[in-house]
One Martini backbone bead per residue (centre of mass of N, CA, C, O) as a GRO file, in nm:
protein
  239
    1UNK     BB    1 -14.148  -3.725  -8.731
    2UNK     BB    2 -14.250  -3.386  -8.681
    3UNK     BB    3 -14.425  -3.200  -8.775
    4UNK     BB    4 -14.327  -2.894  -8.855
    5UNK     BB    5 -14.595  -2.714  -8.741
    6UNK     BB    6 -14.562  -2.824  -8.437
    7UNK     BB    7 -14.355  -2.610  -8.413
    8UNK     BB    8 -14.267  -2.360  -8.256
    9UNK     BB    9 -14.255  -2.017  -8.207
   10UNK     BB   10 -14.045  -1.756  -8.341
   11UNK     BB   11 -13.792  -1.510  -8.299
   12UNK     BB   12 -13.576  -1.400  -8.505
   13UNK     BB   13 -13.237  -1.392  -8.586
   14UNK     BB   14 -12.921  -1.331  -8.726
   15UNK     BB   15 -12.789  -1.616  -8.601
   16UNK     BB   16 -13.021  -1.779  -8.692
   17UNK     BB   17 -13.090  -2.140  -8.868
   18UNK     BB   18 -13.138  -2.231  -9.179
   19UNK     BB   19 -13.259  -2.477  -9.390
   20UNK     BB   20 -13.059  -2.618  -9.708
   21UNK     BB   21 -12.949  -2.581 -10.053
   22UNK     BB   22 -12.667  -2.644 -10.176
   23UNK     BB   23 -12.566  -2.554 -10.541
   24UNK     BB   24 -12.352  -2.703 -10.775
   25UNK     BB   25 -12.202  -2.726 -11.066
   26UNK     BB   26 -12.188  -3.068 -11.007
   27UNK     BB   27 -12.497  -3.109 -10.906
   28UNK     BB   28 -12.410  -3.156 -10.557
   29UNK     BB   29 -12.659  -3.133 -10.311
   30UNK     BB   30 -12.633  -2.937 -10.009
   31UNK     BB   31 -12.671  -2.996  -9.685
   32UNK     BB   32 -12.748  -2.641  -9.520
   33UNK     BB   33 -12.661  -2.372  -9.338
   34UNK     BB   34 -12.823  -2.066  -9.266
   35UNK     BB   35 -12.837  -1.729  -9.200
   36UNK     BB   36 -13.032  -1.503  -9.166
   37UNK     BB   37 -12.864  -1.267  -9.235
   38UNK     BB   38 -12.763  -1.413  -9.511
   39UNK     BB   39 -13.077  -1.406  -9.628
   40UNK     BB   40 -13.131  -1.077  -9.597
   41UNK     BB   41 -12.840  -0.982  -9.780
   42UNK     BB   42 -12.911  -1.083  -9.993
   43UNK     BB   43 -13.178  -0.982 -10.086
   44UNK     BB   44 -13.085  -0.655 -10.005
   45UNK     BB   45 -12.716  -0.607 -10.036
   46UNK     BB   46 -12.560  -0.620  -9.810
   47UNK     BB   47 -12.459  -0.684  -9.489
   48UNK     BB   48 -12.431  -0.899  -9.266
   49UNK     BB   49 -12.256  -0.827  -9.044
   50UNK     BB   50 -12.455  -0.542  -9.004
   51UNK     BB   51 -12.674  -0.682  -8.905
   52UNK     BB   52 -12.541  -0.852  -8.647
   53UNK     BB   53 -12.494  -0.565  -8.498
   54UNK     BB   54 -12.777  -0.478  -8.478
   55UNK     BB   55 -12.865  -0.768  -8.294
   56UNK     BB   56 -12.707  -0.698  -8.070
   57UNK     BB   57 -12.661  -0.743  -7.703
   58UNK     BB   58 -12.538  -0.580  -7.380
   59UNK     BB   59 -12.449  -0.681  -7.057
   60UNK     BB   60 -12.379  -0.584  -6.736
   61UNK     BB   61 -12.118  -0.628  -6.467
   62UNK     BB   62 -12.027  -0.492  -6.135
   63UNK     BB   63 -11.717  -0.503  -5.856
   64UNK     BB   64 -11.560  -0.383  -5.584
   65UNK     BB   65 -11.583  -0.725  -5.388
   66UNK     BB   66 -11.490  -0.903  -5.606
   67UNK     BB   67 -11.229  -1.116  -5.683
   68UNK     BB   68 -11.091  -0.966  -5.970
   69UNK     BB   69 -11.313  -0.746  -6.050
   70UNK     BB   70 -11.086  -0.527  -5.940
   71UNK     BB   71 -10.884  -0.215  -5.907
   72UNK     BB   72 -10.604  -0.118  -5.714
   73UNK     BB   73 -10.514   0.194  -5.754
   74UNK     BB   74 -10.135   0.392  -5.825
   75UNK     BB   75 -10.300   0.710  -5.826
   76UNK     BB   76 -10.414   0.651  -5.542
   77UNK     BB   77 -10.589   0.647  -5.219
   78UNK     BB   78 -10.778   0.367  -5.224
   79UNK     BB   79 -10.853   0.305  -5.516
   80UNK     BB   80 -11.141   0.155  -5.695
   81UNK     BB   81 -11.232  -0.048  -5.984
   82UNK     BB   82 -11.440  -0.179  -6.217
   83UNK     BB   83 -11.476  -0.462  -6.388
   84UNK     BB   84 -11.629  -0.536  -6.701
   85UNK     BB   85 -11.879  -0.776  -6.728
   86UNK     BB   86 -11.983  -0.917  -7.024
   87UNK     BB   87 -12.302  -1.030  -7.210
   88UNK     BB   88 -12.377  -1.146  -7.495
   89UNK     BB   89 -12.640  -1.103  -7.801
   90UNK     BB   90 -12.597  -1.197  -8.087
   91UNK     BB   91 -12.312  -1.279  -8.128
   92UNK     BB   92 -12.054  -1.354  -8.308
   93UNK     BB   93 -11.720  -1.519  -8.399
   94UNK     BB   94 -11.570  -1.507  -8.664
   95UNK     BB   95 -11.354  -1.607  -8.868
   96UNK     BB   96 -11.127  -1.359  -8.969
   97UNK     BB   97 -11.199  -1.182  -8.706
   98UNK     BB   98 -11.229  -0.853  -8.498
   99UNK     BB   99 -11.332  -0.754  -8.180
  100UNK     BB  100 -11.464  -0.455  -8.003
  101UNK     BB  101 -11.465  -0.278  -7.713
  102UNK     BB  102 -11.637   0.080  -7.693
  103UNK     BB  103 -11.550   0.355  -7.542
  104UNK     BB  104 -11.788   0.661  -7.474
  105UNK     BB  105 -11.779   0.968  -7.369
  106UNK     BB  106 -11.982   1.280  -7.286
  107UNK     BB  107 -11.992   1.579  -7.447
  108UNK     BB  108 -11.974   1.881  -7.432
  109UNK     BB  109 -12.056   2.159  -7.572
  110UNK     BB  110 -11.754   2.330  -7.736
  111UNK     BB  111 -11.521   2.599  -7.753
  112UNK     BB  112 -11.208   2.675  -7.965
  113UNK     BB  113 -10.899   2.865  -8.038
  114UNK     BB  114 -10.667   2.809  -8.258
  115UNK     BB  115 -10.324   2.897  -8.266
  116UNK     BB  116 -10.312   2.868  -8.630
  117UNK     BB  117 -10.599   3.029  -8.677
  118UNK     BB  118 -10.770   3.219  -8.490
  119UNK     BB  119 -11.074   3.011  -8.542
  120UNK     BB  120 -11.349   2.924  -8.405
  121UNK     BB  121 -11.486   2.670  -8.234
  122UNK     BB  122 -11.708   2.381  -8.273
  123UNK     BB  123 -11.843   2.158  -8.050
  124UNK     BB  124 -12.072   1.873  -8.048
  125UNK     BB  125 -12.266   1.692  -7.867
  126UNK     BB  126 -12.180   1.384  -7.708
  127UNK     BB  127 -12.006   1.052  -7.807
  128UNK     BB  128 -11.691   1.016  -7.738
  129UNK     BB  129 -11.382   0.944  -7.886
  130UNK     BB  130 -11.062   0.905  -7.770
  131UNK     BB  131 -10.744   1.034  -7.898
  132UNK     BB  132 -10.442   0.968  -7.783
  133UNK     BB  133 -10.307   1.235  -7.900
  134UNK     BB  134 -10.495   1.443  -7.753
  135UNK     BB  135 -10.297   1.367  -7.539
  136UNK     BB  136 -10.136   1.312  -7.229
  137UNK     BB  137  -9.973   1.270  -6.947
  138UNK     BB  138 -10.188   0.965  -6.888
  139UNK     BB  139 -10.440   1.023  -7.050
  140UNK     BB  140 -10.282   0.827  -7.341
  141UNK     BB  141 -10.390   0.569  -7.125
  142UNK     BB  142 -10.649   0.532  -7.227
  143UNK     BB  143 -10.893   0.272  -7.287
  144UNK     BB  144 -11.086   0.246  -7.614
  145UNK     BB  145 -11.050  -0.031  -7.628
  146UNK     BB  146 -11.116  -0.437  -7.693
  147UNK     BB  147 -11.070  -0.743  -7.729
  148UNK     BB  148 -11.332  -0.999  -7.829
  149UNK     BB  149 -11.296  -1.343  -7.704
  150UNK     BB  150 -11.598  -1.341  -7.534
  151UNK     BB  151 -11.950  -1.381  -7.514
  152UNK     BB  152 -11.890  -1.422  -7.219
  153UNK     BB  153 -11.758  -1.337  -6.907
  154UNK     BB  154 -11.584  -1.112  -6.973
  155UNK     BB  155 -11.309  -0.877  -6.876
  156UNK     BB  156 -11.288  -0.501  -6.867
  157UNK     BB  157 -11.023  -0.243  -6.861
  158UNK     BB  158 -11.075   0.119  -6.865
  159UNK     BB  159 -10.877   0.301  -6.686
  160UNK     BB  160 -11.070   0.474  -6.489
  161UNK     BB  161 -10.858   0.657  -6.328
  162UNK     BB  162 -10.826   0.796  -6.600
  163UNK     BB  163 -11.070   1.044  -6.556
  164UNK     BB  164 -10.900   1.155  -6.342
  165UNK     BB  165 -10.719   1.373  -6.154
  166UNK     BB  166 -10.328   1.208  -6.224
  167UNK     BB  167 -10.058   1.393  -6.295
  168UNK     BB  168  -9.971   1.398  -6.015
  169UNK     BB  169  -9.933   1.308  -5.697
  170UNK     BB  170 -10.078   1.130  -5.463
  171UNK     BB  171 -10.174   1.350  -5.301
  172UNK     BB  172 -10.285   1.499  -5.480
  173UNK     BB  173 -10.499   1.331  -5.632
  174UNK     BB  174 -10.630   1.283  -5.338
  175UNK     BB  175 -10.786   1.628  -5.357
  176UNK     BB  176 -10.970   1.579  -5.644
  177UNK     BB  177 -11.108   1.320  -5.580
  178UNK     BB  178 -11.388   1.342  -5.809
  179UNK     BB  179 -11.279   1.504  -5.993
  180UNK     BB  180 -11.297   1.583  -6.333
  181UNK     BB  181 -11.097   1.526  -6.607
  182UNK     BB  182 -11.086   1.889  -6.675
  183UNK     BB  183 -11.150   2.040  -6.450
  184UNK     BB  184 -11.090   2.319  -6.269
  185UNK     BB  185 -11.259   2.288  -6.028
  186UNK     BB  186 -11.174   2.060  -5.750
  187UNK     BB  187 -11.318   2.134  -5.510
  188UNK     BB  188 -11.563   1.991  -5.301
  189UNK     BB  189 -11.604   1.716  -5.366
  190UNK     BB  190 -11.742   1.358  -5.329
  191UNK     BB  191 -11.932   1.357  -5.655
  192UNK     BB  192 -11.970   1.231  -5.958
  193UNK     BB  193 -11.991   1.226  -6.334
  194UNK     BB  194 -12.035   1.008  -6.619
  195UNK     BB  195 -12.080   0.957  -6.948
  196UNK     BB  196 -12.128   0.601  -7.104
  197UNK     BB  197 -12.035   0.420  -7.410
  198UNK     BB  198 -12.112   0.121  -7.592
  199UNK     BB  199 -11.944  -0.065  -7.854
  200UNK     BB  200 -11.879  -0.250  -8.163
  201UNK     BB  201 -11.590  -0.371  -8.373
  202UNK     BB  202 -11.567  -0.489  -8.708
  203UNK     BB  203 -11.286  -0.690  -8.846
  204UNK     BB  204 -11.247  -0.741  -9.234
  205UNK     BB  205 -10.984  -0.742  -9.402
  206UNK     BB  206 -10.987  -0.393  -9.322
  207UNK     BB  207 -11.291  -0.359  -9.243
  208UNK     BB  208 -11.469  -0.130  -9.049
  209UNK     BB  209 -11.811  -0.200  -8.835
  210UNK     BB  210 -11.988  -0.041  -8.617
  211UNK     BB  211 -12.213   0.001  -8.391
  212UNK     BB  212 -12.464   0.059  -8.216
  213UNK     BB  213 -12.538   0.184  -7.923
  214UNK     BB  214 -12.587  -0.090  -7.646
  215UNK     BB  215 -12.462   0.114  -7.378
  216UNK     BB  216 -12.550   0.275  -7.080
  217UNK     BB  217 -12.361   0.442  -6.836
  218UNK     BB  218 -12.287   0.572  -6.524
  219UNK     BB  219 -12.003   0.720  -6.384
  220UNK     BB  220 -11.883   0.689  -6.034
  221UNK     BB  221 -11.780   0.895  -5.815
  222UNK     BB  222 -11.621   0.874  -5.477
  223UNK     BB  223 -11.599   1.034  -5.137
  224UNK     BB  224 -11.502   0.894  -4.794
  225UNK     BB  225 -11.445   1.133  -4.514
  226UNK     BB  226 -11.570   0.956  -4.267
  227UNK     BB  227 -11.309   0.747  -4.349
  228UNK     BB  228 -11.004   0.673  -4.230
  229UNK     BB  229 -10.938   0.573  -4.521
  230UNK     BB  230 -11.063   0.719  -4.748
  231UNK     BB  231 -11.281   0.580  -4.972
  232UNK     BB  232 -11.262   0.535  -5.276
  233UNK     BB  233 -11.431   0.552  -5.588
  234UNK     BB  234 -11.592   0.347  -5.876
  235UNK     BB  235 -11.874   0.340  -6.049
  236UNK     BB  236 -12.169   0.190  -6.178
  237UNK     BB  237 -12.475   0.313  -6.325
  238UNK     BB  238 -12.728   0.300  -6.464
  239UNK     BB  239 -12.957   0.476  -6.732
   0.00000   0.00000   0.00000
């Protein structure tokens, strides 16, 4: 065996593992693995799970033109949107608990007065998680979370049509697109943008964890209105 010294640095991470003496009171010590997490959470008092959460990193991949990864919209003409292919870094999927991606759109500041207080309200800017109840139909059926079965080359659907305007006739819907769902002014559009950020959340025991935001993207509308289909999209552009 080789000299233990001998061997290469490396920098750990949250899910990599140290060997040791697991000793019972029965005085039988067996080797176990131990996860950096939980020898970090034990020093610190914390929660190794949540240590676990921030050393996550995740990489998305998306395709208007292979076939299985796009999906074409029945609430418009001609229109295609990516589903996300993700693979993540440094996720363990423990057993016992359940896993979601969380898509959150960047809403600007914005005040209004409820008619039951008829008291101004202000809303700060950031990324927002919408509450589908807080919507109508069909925009209460944007997906707005979904479970992570798989840590490597998952797609996930979170149904980008309906981030525009979709609620009337397809021939109207496709007079507003791409102009974004709630703009006043839908006319003489081509192309729009939406910012979102996408977290992840692991619920053990009834208790849910989130992790700090992984990754951001721009979603693109367009229409080419140049080309004799009309042809509509959804895609995703780094941020």
């Amino acid at each position: 065996m080789a000299d233990i010294s001998s061997y290469p640095k490396a920098t750990p991470t949250a899910s990599d593992l140290l060997v040791g003496t697991s000793i019972n009171s029965a005085s039988l010590n067996k080797t176990r693995n131990f996860s950096v997490a939980d020898v970090a959470a034990f020093g610190s008092g914390t929660d190794s799970n949540s240590l676990m959460l921030n050393d996550v990193r995740m990489r998305s991949e998306w395709s208007n033109k292979i076939a299985g990864q796009f999906v074409t919209s029945t609430l418009f003409t001609n229109l295609k949107y990516p589903l996300l292919k993700v693979n993540f870094e440094n996720l363990q999927l423990n057993v016992g608990s359940t896993y979601k991606l969380i898509i959150e759109r960047f809403k600007r500041p914005s005040s209004r007065i409820p008619s039951s207080t008829g008291v101004i309200e202000y809303r700060d800017a950031g990324y927002k998680r919408q509450k589908p109840f807080d919507s109508v139909a069909p925009y209460n059926g944007r997906v707005i979370e979904i479970p992570i079965t798989a840590t490597s080359g998952q797609l996930f659907d979170f149904k980008l049509d309906l981030y525009y305007p979709c609620a009337r006739t397809v021939v109207l819907n496709d007079g507003d697109f791409p102009a974004v769902a709630g703009t006043k002014n839908t006319t003489n559009f081509v192309k729009s943008k939406q910012y979102v950020a996408f977290r992840i959340s692991q619920t053990t025991n009834g208790v849910t964890k989130t992790s700090p935001v992984l990754q951001e993207l721009t979603m693109l509308g367009t229409v080419d209105n140049t080309n004799p289909g009309t042809a509509r999209r959804i895609t995703f552009i780094p941020r």
